[in-house]
TIMI-2910 file (N, C-alpha, C, CB; in pm, 1 decimal, decimal comma, always signed):
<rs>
+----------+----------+----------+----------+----------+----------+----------+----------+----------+----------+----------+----------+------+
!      n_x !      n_y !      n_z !     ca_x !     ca_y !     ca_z !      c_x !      c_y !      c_z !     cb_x !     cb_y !     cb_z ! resn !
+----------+----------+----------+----------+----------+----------+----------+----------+----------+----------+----------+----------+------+
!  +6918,3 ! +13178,0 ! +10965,3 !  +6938,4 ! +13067,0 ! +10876,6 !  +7080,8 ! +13016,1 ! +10894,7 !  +6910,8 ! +13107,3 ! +10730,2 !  Unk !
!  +7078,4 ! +12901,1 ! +10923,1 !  +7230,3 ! +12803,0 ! +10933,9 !  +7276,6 ! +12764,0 ! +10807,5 !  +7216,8 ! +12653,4 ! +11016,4 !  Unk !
!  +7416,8 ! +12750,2 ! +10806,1 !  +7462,8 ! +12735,0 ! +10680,7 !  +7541,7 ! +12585,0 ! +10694,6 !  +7557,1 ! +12868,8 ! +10635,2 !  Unk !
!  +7564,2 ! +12537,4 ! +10622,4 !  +7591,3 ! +12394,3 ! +10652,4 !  +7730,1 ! +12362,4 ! +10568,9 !  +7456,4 ! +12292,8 ! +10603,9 !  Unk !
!  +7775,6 ! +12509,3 ! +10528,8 !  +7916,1 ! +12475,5 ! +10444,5 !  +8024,8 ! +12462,6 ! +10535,9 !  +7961,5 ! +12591,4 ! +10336,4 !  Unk !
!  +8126,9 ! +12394,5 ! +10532,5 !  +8246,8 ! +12395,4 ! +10567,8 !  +8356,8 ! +12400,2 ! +10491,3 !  +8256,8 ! +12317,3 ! +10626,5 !  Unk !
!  +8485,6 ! +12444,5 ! +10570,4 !  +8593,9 ! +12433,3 ! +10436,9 !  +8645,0 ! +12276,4 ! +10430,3 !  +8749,5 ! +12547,3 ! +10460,2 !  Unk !
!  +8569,0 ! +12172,1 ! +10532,9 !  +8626,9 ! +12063,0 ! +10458,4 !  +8531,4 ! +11981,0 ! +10344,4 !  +8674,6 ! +11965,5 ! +10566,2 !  Unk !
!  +8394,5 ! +12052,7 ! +10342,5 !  +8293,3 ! +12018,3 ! +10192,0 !  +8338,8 ! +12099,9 ! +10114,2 !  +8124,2 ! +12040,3 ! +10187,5 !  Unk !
!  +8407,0 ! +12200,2 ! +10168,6 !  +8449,3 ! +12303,5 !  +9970,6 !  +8557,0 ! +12232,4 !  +9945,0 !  +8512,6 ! +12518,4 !  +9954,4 !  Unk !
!  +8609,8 ! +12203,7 !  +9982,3 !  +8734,2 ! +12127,9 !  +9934,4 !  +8751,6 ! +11944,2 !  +9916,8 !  +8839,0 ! +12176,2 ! +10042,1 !  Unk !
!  +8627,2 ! +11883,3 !  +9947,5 !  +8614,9 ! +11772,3 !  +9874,1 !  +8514,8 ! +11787,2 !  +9776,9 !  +8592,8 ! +11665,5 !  +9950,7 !  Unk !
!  +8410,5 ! +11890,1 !  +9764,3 !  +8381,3 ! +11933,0 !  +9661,5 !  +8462,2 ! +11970,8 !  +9516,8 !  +8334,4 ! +12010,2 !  +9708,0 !  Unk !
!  +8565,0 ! +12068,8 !  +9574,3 !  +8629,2 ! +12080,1 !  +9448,2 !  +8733,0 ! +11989,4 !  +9424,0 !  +8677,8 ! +12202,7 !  +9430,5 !  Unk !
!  +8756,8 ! +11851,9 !  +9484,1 !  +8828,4 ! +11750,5 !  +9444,3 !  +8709,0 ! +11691,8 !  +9345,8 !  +8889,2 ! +11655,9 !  +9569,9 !  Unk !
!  +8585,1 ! +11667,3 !  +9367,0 !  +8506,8 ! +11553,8 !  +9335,4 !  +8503,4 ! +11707,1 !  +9160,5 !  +8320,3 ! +11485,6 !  +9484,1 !  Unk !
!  +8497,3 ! +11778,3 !  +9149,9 !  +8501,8 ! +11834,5 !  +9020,1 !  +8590,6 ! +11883,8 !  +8914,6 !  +8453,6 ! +11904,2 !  +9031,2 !  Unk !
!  +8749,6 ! +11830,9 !  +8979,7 !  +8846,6 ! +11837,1 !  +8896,9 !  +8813,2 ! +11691,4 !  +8897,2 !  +8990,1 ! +11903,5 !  +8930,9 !  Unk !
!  +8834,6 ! +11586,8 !  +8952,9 !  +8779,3 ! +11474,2 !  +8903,3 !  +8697,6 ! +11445,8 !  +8736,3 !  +8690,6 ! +11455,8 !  +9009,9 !  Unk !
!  +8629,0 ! +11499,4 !  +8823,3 !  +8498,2 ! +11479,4 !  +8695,9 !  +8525,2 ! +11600,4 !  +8526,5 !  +8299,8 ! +11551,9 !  +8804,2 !  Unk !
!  +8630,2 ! +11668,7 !  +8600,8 !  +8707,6 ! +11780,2 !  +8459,5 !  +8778,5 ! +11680,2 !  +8427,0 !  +8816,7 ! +11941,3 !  +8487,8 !  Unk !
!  +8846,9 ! +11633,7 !  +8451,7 !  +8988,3 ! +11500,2 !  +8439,9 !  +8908,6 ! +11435,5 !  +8340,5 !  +9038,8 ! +11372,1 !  +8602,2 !  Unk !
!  +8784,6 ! +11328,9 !  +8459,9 !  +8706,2 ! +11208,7 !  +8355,8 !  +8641,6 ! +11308,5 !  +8211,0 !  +8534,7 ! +11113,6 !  +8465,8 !  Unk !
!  +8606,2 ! +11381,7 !  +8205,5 !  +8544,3 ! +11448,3 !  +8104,7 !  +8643,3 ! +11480,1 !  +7951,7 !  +8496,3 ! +11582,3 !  +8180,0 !  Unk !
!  +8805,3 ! +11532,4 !  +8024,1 !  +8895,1 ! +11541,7 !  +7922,3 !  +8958,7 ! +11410,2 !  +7894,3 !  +8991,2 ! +11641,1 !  +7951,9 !  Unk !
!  +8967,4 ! +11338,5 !  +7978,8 !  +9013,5 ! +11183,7 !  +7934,3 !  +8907,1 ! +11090,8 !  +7849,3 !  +9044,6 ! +11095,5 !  +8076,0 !  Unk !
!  +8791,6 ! +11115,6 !  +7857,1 !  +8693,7 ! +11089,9 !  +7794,7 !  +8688,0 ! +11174,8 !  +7665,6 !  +8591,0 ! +11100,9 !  +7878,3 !  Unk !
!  +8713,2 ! +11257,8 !  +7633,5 !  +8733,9 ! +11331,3 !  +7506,7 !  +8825,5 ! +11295,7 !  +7440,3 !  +8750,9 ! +11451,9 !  +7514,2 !  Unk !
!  +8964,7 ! +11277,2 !  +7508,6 !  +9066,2 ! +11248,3 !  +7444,7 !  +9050,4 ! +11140,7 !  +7406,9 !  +9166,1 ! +11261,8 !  +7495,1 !  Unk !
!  +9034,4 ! +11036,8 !  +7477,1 !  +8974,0 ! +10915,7 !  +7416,4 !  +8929,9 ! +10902,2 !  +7288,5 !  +8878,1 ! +10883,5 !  +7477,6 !  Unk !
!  +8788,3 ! +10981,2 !  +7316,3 !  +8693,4 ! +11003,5 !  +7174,0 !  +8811,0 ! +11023,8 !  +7027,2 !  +8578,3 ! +11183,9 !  +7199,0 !  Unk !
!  +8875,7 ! +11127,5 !  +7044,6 !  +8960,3 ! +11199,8 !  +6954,9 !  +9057,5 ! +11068,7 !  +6875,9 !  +9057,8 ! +11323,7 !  +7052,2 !  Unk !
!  +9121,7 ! +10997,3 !  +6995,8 !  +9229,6 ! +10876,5 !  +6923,7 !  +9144,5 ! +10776,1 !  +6880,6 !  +9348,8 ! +10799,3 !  +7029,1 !  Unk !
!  +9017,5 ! +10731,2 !  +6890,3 !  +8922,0 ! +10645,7 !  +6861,2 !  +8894,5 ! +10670,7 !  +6731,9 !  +8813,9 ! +10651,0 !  +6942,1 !  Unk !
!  +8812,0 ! +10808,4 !  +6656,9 !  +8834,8 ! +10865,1 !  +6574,6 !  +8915,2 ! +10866,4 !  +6500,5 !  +8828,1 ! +10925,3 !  +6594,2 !  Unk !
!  +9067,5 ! +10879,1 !  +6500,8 !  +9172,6 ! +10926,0 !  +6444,0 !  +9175,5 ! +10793,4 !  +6397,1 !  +9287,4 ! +10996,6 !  +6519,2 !  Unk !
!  +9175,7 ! +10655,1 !  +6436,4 !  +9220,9 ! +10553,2 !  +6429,0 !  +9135,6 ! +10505,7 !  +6303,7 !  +9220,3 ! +10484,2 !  +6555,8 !  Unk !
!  +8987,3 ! +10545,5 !  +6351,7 !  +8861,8 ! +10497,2 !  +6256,7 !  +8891,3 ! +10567,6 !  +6110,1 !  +8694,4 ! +10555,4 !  +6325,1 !  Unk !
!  +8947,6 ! +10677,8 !  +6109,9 !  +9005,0 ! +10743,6 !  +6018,4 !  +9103,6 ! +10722,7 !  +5939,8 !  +9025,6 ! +10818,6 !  +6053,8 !  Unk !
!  +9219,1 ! +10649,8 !  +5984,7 !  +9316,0 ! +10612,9 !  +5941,9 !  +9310,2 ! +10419,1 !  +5862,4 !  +9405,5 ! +10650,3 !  +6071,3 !  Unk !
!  +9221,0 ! +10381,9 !  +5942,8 !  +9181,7 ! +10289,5 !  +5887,9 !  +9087,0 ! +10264,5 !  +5796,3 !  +9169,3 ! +10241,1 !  +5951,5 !  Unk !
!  +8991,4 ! +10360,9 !  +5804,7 !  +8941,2 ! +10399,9 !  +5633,4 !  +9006,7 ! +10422,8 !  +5497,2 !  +8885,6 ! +10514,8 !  +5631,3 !  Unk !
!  +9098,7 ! +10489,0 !  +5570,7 !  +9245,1 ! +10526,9 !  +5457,9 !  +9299,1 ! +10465,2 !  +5435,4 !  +9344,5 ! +10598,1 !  +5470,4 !  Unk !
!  +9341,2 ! +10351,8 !  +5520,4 !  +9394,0 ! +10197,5 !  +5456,0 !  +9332,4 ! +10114,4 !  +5362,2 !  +9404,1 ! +10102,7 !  +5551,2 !  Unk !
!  +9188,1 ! +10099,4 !  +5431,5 !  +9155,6 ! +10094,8 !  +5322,3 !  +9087,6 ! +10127,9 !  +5173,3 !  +9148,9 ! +10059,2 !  +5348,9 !  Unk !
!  +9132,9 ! +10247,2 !  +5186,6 !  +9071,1 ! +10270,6 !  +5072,0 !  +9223,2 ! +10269,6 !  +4986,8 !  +8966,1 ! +10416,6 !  +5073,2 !  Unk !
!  +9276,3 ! +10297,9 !  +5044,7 !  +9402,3 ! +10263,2 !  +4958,9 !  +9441,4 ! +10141,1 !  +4906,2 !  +9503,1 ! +10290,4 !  +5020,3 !  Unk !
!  +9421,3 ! +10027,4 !  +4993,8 !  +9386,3 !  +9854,3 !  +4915,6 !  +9332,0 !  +9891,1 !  +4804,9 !  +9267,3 !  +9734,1 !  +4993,3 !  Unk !
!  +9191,8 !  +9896,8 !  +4814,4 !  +9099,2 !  +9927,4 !  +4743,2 !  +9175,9 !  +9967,2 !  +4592,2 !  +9015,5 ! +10036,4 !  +4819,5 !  Unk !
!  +9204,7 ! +10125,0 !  +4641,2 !  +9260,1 ! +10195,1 !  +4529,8 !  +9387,8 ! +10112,0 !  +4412,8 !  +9324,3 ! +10325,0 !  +4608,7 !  Unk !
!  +9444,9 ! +10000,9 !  +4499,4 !  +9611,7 !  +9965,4 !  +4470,1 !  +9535,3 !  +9834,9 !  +4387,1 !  +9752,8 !  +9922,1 !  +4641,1 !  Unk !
!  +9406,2 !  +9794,0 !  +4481,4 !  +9347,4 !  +9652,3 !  +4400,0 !  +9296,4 !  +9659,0 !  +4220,8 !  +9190,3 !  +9605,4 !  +4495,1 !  Unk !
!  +9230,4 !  +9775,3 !  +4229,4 !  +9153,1 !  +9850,1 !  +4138,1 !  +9291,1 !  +9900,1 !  +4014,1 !  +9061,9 !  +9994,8 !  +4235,9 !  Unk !
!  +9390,6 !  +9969,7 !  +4050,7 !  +9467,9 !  +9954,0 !  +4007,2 !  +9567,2 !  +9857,4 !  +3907,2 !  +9473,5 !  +9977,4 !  +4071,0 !  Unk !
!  +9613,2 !  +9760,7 !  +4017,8 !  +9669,0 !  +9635,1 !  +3963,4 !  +9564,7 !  +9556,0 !  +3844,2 !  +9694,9 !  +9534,8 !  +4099,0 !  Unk !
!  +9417,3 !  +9545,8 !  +3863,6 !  +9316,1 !  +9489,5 !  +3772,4 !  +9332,1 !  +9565,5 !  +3641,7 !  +9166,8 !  +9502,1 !  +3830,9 !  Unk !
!  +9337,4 !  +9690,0 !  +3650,1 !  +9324,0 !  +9795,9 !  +3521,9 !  +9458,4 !  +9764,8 !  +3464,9 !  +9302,2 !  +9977,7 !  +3560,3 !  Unk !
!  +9578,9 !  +9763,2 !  +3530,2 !  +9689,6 !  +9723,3 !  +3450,8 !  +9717,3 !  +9591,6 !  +3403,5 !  +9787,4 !  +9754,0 !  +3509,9 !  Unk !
!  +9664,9 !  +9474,1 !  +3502,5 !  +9629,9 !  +9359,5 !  +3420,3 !  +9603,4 !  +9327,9 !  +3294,0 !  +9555,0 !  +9324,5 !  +3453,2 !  Unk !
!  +9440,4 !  +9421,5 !  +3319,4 !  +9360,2 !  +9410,4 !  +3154,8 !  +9434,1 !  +9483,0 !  +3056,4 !  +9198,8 !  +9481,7 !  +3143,7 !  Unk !
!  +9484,4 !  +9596,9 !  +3068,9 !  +9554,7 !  +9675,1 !  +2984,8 !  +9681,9 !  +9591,0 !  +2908,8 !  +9601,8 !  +9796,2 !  +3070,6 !  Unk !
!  +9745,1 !  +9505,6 !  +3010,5 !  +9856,8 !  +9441,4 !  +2964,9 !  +9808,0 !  +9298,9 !  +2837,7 !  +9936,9 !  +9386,3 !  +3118,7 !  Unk !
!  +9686,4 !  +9252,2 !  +2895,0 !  +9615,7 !  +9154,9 !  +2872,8 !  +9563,0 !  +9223,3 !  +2698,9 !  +9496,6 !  +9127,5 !  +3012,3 !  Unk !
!  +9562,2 !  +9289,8 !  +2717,4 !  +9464,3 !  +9362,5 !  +2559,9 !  +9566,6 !  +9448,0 !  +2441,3 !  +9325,0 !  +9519,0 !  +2626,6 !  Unk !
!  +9704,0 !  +9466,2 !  +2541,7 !  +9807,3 !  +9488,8 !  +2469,3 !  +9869,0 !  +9408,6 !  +2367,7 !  +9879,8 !  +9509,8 !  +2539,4 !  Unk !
!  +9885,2 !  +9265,9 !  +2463,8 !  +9962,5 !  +9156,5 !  +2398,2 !  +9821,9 !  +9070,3 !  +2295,6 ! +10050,1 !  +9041,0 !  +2544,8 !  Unk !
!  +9712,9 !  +9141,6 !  +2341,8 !  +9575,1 !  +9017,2 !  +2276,0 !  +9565,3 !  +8921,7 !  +2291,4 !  +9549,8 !  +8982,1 !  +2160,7 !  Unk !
!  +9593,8 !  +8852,4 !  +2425,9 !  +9554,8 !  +8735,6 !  +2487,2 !  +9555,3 !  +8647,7 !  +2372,5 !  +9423,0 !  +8742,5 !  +2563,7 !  Unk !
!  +9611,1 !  +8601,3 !  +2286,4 !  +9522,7 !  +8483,0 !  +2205,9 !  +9623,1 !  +8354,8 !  +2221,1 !  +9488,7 !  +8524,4 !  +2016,7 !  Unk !
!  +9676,3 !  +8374,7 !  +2332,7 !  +9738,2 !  +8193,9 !  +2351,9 !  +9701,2 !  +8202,6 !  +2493,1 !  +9943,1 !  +8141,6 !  +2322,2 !  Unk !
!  +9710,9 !  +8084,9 !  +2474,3 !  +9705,6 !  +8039,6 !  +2662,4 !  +9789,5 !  +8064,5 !  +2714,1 !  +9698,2 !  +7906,8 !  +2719,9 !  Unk !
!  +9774,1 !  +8065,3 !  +2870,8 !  +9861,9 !  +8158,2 !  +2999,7 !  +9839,2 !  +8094,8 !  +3078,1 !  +9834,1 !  +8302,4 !  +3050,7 !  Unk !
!  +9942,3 !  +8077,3 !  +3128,9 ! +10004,0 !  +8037,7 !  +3282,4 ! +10042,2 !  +8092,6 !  +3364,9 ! +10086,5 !  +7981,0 !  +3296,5 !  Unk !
! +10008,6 !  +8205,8 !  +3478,6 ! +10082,3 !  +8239,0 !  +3617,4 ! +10021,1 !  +8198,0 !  +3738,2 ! +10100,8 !  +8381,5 !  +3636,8 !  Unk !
! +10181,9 !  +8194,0 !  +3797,4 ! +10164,7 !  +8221,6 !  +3922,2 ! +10141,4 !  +8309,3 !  +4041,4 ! +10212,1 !  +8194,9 !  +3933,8 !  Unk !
! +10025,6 !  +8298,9 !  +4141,6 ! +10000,7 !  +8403,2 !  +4218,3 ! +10022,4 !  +8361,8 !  +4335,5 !  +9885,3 !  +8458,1 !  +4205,8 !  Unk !
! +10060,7 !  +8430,6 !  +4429,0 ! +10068,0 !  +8415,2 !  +4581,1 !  +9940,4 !  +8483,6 !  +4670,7 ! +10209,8 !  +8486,2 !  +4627,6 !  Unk !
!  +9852,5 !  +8398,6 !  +4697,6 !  +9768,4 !  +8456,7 !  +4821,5 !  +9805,8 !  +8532,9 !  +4886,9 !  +9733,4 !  +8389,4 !  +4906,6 !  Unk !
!  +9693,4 !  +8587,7 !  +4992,2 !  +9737,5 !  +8704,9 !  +5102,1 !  +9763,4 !  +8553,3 !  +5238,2 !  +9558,5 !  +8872,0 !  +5147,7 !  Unk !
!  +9728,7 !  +8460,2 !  +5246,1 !  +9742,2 !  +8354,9 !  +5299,9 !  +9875,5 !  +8290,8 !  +5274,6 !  +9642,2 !  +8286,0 !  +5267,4 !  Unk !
!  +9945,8 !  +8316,3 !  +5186,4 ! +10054,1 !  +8227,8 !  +5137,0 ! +10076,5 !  +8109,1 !  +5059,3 ! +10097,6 !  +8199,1 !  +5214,4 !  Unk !
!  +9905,3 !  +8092,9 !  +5024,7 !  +9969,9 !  +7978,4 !  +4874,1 !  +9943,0 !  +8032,1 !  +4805,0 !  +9927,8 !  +7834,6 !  +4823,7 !  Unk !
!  +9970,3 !  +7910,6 !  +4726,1 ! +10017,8 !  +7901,5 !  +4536,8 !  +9907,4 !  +7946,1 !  +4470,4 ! +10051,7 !  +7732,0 !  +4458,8 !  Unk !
!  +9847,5 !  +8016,0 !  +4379,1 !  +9761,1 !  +7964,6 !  +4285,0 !  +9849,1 !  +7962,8 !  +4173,8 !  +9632,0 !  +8040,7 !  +4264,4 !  Unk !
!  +9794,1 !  +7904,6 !  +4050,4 !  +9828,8 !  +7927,5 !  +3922,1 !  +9656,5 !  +7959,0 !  +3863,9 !  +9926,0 !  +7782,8 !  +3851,2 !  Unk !
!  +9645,1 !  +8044,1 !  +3757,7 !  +9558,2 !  +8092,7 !  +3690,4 !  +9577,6 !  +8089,4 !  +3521,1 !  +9547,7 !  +8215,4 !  +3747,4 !  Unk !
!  +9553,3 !  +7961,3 !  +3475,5 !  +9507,3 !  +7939,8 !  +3359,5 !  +9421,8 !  +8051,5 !  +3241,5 !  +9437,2 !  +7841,0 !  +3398,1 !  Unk !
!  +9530,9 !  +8087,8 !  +3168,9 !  +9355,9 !  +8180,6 !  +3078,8 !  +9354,5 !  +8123,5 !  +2979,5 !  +9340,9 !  +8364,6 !  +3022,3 !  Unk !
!  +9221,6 !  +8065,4 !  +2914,3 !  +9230,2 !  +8002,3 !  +2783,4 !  +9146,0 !  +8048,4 !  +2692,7 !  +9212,1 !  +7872,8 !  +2786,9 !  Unk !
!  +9247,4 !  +8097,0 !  +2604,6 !  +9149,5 !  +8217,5 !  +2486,5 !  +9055,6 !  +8157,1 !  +2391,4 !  +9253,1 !  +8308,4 !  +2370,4 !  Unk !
!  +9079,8 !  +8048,4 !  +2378,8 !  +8932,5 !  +7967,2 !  +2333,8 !  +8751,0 !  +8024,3 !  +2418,0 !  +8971,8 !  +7770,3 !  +2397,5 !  Unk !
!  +8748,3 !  +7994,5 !  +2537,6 !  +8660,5 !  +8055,3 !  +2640,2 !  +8660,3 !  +8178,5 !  +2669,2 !  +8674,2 !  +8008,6 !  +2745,8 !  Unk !
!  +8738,5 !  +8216,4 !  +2657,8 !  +8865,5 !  +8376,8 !  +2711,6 !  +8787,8 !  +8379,3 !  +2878,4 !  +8824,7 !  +8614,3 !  +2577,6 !  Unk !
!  +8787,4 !  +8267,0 !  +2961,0 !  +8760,2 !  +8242,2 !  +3074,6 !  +8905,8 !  +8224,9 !  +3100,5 !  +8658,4 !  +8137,0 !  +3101,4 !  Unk !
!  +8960,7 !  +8254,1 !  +3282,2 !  +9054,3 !  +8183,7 !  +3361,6 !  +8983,6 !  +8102,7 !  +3460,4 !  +9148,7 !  +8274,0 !  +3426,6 !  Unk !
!  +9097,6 !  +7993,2 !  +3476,2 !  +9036,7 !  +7882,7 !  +3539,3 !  +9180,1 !  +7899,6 !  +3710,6 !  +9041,2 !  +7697,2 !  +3396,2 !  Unk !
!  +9123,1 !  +7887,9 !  +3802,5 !  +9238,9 !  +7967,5 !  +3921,8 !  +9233,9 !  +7739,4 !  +3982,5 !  +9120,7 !  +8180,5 !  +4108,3 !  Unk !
!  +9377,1 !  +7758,1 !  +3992,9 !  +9390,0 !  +7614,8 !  +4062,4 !  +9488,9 !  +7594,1 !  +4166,1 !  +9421,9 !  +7512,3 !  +3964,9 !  Unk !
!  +9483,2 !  +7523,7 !  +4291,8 !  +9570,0 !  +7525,0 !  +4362,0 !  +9709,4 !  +7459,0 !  +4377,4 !  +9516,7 !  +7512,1 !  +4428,1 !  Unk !
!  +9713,7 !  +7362,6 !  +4247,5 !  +9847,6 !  +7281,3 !  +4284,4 !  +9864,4 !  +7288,2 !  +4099,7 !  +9828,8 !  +7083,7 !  +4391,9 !  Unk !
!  +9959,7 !  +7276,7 !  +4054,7 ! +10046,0 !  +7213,6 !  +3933,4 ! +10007,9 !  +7085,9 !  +3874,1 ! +10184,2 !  +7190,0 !  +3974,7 !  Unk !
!  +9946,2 !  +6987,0 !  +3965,7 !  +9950,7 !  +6873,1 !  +3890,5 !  +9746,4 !  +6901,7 !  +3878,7 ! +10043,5 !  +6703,1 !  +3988,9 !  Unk !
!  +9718,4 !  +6972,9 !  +3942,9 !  +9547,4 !  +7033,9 !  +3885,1 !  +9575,5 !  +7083,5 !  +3786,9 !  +9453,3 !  +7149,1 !  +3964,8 !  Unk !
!  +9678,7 !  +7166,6 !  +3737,6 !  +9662,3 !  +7276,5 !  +3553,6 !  +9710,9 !  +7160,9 !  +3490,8 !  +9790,8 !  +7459,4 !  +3503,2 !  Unk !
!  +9811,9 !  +7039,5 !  +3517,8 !  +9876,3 !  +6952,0 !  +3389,2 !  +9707,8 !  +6890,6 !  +3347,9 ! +10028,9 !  +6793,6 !  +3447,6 !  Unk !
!  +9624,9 !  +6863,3 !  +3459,3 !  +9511,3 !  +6763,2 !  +3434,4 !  +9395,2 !  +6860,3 !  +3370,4 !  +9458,0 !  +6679,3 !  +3586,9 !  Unk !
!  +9453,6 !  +6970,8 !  +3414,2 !  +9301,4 !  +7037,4 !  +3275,4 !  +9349,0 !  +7042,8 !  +3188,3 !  +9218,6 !  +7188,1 !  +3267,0 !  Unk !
!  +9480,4 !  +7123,3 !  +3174,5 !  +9583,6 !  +7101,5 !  +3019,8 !  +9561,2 !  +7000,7 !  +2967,8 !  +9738,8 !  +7092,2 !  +3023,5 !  Unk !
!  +9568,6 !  +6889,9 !  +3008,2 !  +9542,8 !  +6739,3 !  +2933,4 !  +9465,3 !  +6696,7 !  +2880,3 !  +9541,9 !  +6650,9 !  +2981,3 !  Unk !
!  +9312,5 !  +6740,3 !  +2953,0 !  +9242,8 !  +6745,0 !  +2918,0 !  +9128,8 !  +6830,4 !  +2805,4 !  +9250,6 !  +6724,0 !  +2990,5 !  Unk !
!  +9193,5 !  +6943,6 !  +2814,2 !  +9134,5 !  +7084,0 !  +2726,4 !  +9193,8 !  +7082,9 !  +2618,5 !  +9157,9 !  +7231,9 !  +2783,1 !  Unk !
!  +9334,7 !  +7068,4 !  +2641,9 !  +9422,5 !  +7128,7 !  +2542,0 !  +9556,4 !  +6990,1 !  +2478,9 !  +9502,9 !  +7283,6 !  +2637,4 !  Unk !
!  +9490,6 !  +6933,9 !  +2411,8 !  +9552,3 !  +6825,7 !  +2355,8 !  +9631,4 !  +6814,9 !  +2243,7 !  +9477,4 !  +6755,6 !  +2338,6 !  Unk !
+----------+----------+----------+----------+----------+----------+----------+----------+----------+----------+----------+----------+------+
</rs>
């Protein structure tokens, strides 16, 4: 029986399988920072989340402290960068959210005479 090995197939053999050890751990590692990332960005946001949820509860709290019973005026800044102002009018005990100043003088004017 003939054998058909040589030492120059064992040795592009064992190139072609550290290769493929290489692609296999670079491919893992991969996996791992892909993960880590998907992970960390869950945690972002859940921390929004958490900070949004937050800020609302201290809102209302502040809101139920003082007993809302006059009307309110602030200003908010978008995650975009404009203006709102947010009207609350304890008549309705609805807020009304508007984008410019001369929109709250014209409901003011109109609501609240």
């Amino acid at each position: 029986m003939q054998s058909n090995f040589t030492p120059e197939h064992s040795e592009h053999h064992s190139n072609n399988c550290s290769s493929k050890r290489s692609s296999n751990s670079l491919e893992a590692e991969f996996r791992q920072i892909i993960q880590r990332r998907e992970i960390n960005r869950r945690k972002t946001n859940r921390r929004k989340t958490i900070a949004a949820i937050a800020s609302h509860i201290a809102r209302a709290l502040v809101d139920y402290l003082t007993g809302k019973d006059a009307l309110s005026v602030r200003q908010k800044l978008t995650p975009n960068g404009d203006c709102q102002w947010i009207v609350y009018d304890p008549e309705t005990r609805r807020r009304h959210v508007f984008t410019s100043q001369q929109d709250v003088r014209v409901w003011l004017d109109n609501h609240h005479r």
